[in-house]
C-alpha positions in Angstrom: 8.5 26.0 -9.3 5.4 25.0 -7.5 4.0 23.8 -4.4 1.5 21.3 -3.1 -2.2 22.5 -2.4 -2.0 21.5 1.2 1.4 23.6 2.3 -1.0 26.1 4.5 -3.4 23.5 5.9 -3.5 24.0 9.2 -3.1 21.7 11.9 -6.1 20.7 14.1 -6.5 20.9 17.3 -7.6 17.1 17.9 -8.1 13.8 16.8 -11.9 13.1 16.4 -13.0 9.2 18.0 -15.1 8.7 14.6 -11.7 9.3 12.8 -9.6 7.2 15.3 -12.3 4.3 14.5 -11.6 4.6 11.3 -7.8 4.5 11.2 -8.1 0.9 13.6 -10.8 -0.6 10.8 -8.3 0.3 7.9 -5.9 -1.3 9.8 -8.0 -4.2 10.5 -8.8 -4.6 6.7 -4.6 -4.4 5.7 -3.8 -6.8 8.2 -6.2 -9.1 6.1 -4.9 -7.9 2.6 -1.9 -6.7 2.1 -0.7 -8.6 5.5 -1.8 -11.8 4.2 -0.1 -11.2 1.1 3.1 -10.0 2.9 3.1 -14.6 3.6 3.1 -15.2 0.4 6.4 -16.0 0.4 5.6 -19.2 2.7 3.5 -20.5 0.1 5.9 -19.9 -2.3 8.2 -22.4 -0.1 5.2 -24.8 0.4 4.0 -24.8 -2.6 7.3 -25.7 -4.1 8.5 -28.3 -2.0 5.0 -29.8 -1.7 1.5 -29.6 -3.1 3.0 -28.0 -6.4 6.6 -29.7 -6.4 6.1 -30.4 -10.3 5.9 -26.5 -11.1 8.5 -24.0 -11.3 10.0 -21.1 -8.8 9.0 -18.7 -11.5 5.4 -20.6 -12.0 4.3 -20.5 -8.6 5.3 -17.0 -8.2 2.8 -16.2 -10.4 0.4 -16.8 -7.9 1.4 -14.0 -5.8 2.3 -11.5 -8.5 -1.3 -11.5 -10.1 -2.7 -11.2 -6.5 -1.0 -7.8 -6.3 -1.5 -7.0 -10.1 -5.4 -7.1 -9.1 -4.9 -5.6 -5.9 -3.3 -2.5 -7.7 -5.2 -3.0 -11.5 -8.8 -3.0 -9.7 -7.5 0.5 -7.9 -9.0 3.0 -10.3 -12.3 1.1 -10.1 -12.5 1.0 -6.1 -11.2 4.7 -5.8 -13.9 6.1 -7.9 -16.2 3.8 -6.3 -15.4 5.5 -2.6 -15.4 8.5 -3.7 -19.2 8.3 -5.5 -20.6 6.1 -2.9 -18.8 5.9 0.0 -16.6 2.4 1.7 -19.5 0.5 3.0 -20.4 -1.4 -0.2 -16.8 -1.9 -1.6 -15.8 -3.1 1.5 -18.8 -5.8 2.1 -18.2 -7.1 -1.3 -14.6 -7.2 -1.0 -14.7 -8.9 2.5 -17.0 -11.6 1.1 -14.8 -12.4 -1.5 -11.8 -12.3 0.1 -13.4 -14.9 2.6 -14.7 -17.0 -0.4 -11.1 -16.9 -1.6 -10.0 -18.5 1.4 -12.3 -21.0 2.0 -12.4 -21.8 -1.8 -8.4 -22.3 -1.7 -9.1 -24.8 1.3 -10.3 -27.1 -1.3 -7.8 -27.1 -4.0 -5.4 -29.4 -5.3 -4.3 -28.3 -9.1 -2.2 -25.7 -10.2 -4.8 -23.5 -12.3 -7.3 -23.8 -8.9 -4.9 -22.0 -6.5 -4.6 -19.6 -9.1 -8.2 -18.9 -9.9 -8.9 -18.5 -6.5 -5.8 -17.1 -4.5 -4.2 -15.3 -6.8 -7.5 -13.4 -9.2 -10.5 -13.9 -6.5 -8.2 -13.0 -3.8 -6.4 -10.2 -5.3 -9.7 -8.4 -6.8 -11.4 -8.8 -3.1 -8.2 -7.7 -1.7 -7.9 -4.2 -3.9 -12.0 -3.1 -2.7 -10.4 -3.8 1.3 -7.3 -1.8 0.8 -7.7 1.4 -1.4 -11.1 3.1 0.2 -10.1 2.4 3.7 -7.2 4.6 2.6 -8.9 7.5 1.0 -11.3 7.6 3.9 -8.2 7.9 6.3 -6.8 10.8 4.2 -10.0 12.7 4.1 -10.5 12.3 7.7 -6.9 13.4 9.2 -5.3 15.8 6.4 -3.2 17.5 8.2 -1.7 14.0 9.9 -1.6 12.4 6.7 1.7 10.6 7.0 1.5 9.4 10.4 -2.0 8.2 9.7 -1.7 6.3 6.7 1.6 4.6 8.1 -0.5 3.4 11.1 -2.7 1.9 8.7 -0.5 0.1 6.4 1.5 -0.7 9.8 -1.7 -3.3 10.1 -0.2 -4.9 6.9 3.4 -5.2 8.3 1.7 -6.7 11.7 -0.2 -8.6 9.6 3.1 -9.6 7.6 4.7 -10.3 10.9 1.8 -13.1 12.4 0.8 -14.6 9.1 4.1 -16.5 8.4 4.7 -17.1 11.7 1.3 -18.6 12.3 1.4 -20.6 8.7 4.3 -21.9 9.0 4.0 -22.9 12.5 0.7 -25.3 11.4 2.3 -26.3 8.2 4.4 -28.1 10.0 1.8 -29.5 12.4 1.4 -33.1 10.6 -2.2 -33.2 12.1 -3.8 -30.7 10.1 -4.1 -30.7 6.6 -3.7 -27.3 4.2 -7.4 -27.3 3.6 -8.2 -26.7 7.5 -5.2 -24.7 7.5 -6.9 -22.3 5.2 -10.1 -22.2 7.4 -8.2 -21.4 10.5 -7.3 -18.5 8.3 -10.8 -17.6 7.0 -12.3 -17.6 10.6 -9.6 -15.9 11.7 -10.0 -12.7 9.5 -14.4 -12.8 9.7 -14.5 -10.9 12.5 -11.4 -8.2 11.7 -13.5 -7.8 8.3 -16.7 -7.2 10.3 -15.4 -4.7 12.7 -13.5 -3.2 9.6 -17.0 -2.7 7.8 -18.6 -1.1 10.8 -15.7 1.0 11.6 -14.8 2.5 8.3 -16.6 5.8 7.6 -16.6 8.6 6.0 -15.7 12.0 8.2 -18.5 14.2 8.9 -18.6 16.4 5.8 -17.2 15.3 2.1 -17.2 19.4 2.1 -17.6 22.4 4.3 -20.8 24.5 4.4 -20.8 27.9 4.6 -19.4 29.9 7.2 -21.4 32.5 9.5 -21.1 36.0 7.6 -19.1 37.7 10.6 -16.7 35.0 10.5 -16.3 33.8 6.7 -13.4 34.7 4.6 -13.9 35.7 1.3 -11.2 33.8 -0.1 -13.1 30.1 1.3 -16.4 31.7 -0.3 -16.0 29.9 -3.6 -14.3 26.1 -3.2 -12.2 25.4 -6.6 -13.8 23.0 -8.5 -10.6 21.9 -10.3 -7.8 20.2 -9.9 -4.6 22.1 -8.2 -1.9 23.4 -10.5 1.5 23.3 -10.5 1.5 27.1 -9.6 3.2 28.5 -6.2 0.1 30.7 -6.1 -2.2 27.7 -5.9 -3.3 26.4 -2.4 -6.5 24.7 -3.3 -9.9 24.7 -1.7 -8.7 20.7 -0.1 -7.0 23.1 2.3 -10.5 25.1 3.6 -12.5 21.8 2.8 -10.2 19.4 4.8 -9.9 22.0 7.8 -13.6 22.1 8.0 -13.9 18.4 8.0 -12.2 18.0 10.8 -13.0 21.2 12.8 -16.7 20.8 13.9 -16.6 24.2 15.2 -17.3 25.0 11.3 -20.7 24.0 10.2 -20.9 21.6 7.2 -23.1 20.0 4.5 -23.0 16.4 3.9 -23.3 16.3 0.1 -20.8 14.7 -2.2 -18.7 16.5 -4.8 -18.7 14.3 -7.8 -15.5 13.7 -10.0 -16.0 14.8 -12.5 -13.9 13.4 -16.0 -12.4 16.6 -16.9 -10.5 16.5 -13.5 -8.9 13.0 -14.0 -7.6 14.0 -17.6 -6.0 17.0 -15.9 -4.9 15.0 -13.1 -3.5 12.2 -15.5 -1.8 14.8 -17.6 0.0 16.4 -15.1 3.6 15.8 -15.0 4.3 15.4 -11.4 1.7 12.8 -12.0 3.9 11.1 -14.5 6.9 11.5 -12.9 5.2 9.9 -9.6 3.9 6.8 -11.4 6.8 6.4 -13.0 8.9 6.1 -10.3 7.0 4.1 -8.3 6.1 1.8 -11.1 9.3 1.0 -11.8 10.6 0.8 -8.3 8.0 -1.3 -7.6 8.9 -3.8 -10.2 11.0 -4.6 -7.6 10.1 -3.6 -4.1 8.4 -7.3 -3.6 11.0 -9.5 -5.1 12.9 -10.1 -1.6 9.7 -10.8 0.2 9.0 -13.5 -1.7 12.2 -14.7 -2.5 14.3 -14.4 0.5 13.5 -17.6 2.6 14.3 -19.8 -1.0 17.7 -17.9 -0.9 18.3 -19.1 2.3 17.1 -22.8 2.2 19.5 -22.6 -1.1 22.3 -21.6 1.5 21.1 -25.0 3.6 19.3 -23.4 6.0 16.3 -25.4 6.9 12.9 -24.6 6.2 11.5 -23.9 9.7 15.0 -21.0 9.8 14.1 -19.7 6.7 10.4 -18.8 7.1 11.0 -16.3 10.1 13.0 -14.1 7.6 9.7 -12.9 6.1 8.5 -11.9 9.7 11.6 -10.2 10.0 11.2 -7.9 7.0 7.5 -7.3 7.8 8.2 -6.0 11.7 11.1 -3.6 10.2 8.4 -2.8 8.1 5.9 -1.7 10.9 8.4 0.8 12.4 9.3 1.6 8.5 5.6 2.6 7.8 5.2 4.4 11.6 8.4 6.7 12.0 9.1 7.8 8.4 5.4 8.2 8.3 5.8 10.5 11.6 8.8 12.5 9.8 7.1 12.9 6.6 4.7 15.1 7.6 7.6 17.8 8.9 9.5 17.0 6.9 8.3 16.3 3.4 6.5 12.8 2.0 8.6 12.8 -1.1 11.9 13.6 0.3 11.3 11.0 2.8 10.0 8.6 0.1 12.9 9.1 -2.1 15.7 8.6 0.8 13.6 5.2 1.5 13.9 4.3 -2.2 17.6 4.6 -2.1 18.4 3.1 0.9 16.6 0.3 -0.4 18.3 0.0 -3.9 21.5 -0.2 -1.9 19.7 -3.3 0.3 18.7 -4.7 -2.4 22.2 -4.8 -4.1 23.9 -6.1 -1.2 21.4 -8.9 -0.8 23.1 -11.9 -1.9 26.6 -10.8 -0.2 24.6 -12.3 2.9 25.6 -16.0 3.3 24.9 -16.3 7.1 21.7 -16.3 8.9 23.2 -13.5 10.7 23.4 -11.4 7.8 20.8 -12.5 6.2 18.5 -11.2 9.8 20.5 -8.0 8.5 19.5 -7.8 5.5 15.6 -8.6 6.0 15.4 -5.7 8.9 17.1 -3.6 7.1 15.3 -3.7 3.8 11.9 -4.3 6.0 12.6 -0.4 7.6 12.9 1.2 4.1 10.1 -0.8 2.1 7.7 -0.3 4.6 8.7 3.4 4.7 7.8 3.3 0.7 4.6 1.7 0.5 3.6 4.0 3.9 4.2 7.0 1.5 3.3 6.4 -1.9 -0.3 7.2 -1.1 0.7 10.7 0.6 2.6 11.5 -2.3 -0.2 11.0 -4.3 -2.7 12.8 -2.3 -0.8 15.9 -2.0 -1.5 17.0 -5.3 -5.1 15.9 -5.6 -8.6 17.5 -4.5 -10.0 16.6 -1.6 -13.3 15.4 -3.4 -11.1 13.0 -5.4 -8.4 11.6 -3.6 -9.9 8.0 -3.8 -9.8 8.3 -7.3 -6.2 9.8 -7.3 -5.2 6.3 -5.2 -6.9 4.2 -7.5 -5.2 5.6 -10.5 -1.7 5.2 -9.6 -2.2 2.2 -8.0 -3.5 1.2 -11.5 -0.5 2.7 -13.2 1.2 0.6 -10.8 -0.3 -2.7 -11.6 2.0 -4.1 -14.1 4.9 -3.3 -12.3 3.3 -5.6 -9.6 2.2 -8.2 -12.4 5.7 -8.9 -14.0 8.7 -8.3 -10.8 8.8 -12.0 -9.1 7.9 -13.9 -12.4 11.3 -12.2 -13.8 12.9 -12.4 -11.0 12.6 -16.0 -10.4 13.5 -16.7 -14.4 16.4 -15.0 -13.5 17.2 -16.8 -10.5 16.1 -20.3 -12.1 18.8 -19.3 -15.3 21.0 -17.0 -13.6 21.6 -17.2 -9.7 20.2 -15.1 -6.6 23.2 -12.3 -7.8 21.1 -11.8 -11.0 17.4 -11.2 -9.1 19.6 -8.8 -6.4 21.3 -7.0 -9.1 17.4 -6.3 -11.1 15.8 -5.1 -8.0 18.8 -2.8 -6.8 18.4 -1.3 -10.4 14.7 -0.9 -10.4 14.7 0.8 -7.0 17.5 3.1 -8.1 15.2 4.1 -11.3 12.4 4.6 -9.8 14.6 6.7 -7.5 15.4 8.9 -9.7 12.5 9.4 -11.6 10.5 10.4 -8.0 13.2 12.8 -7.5 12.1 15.1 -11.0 8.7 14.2 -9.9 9.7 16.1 -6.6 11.8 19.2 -8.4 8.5 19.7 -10.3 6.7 20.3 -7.2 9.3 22.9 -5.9 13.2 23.5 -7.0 14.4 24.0 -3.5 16.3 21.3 -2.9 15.5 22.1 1.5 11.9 22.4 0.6 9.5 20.7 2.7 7.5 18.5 -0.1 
């Protein structure tokens, strides 16, 4: 049996303004990412029923799904990058492309332009906006982890709630044409990526000096230098480093700990490592596959178009309080058993889908699978940090947000095959199963940490 490294972290006392700063740029930068994404199920209507009516379901998805295989395969590469050099270059280069994405997609009219430039330019800009804005956050409030990180993806469910709206409100506007809708967009996210740049820093110190001699424990003399262990005896040095961080009673140096190789092998080999990317791999094969399929299900019912689109809203403001109060709970109450209730209930959403026929139900089904989705993608990155270093929990992001890539890559492209072969039952039926999977697998990932079944982990 073991426990995580942070389990006698203590709390502190407040919340800093340089840290509160941050939290509001990373949400800034999701609301441009992973909230714009979140729409990408109103291109997927538009798309089909207009500017690419000669392609597939299943073609045009691919759009989307190799925006969020970059957005998770470039991972690795932007957590080590935040962890050697801090946000502020990542996040310039990734806010210039992302804006050259948009304005380049302004101007496209084939099917192989829309998806060199909104689904690889976009995605790669989108992964160097997303990951180090999270690592920052982590490093900066430890010990509020959960409720912190769900603020900040809470700016991707906001931004998943206005970006439909907004899109499909002026693609129905006859007056302006997609390439000025586009624009709008792009001007519209300049200045949340500007603030976002300024905002997002590092906390005071990457680690904690030393303390005065009448007040220094021996125990915090020596900070490990590699990874935790599976042990119950281990409670490592992220505990002393992150309390320092964040106490500025304690006096602290400002250089870097580099990661180095040997502790991504042992982080890689770990099996509650595994386990985690496992699970979440497969259950997000297919956490996505009702966000971007859910308003074609409905126009297939008859609903109209202009019904259909505010069911993605629907999901994504579910999602906000999904990200915000399971985020809250987690931190008393344990990320991973709160990220494996939110799997579940979501497997069971995701079976009963297609038993929705009205609009009614279908509202139903889209706040209720919005709650326990967001609650997922809230937590996936506090499960991962609890069993990293402090020093390296960009990196830990990156990596199983890289082991998650695939999953990303191939969920809607099978999903609409199945729907384009099968029916809407068929694409239910493989999401239900691939949450329930990745369920389970999160669940050994969670006994490794610690047997007790009313452990707080």
């Amino acid at each position: 049996m073991s426990m995580d490294p942070e389990a006698k972290m203590p709390t502190p006392r407040v919340v800093s303004r340089r840290a509160a700063l941050t939290v509001l740029g990373a949400s800034l930068a999701l609301f441009c990412t992973v909230g714009f994404l979140n729409a990408f199920g109103v291109f997927q209507e538009h798309y089909h029923s207009g500017l690419l009516q000669d392609k597939s379901e299943s073609d045009i998805s691919w759009i989307g799904s190799v925006s969020l295989f970059f957005l998770s395969g470039l991972a690795p590469a932007s957590g080590v990058l935040v962890d050697r050099i801090g946000p502020r270059s990542p996040l310039v280069i990734g806010s210039l492309g992302l804006l050259v994405a948009i304005f380049t997609t302004s101007l496209c009219t084939q099917y192989y332009q829309f998806f060199l430039a909104q689904a690889v330019l976009l995605g790669a800009s989108t992964s160097l906006l997303t990951w180090p804005p999270m690592a920052v956050v982590s490093r900066s409030l430890p010990s509020h982890r959960g409720l912190a990180l769900g603020v900040v993806v809470g700016g991707s469910s906001i931004g998943g709630i206005i970006w439909p709206i907004m899109l499909a409100r002026l693609f129905d506007h006859s007056s302006l044409s997609f390439g000025w809708i586009m624009r709008i967009v792009g001007f519209i996210m300049l200045p949340l990526l500007a603030i976002a740049c300024v905002t997002i820093r590092e906390p005071p110190a990457s680690l904690p000096g030393p303390l005065p001699p009448k007040s220094q424990p021996p125990s915090r003399t020596t900070a490990s230098a590699t990874p935790p262990s599976d042990s119950n005896d281990t409670a490592s040095s992220s505990s002393s480093q992150e309390d320092a961080a964040e106490n500025s009673s304690l006096p602290a140096t400002t250089e870097k700990k580099k990661v180095k190789r040997s502790e991504i092998v042992t982080l890689l080999k770990r099996p509650v490592f595994i386990f985690l990317a496992l699970g979440l791999g497969i259950g997000n094969i297919g956490l996505f596959i009702p966000l971007f399929f859910i308003s074609s299900y409905a126009t297939s019912l008859g609903m109209s178009s202009q019904v259909a689109f505010y069911l993605i809203p629907a999901i994504n403001a579910a999602s906000l309080f999904g990200r915000l109060l399971p985020g809250y709970l987690a931190d008393s109450h344990g990320h991973y058993n709160i990220c494996i209730a939110a799997l579940f209930a979501s497997a069971i959403t995701a079976f009963s889908w297609t038993a929705a026929k009205s609009l009614a139900g279908l509202i139903v089904v889209s706040l209720a699978y919005g709650f326990s989705s967001g609650a997922i993608l809230a937590l996936q990155g506090a499960c991962v940090f609890k069993i990293a270093d402090h020093h390296m929990q960009g990196t830990a992001l990156g990596l199983l947000m890289g082991c998650l890539a695939t999953a990303s890559l191939i969920g809607s492209p099978i999903a609409g095959a199945l729907i384009s072969r099968y029916s809407y039952l068929a694409a239910s039926m493989f999401t239900g199963a691939s949450l329930i999977t990745g369920c389970l697998l999160l669940i050994v990932a969670r006994l490794w940490l610690n047997k007790n079944f009313l452990a707080s982990v």
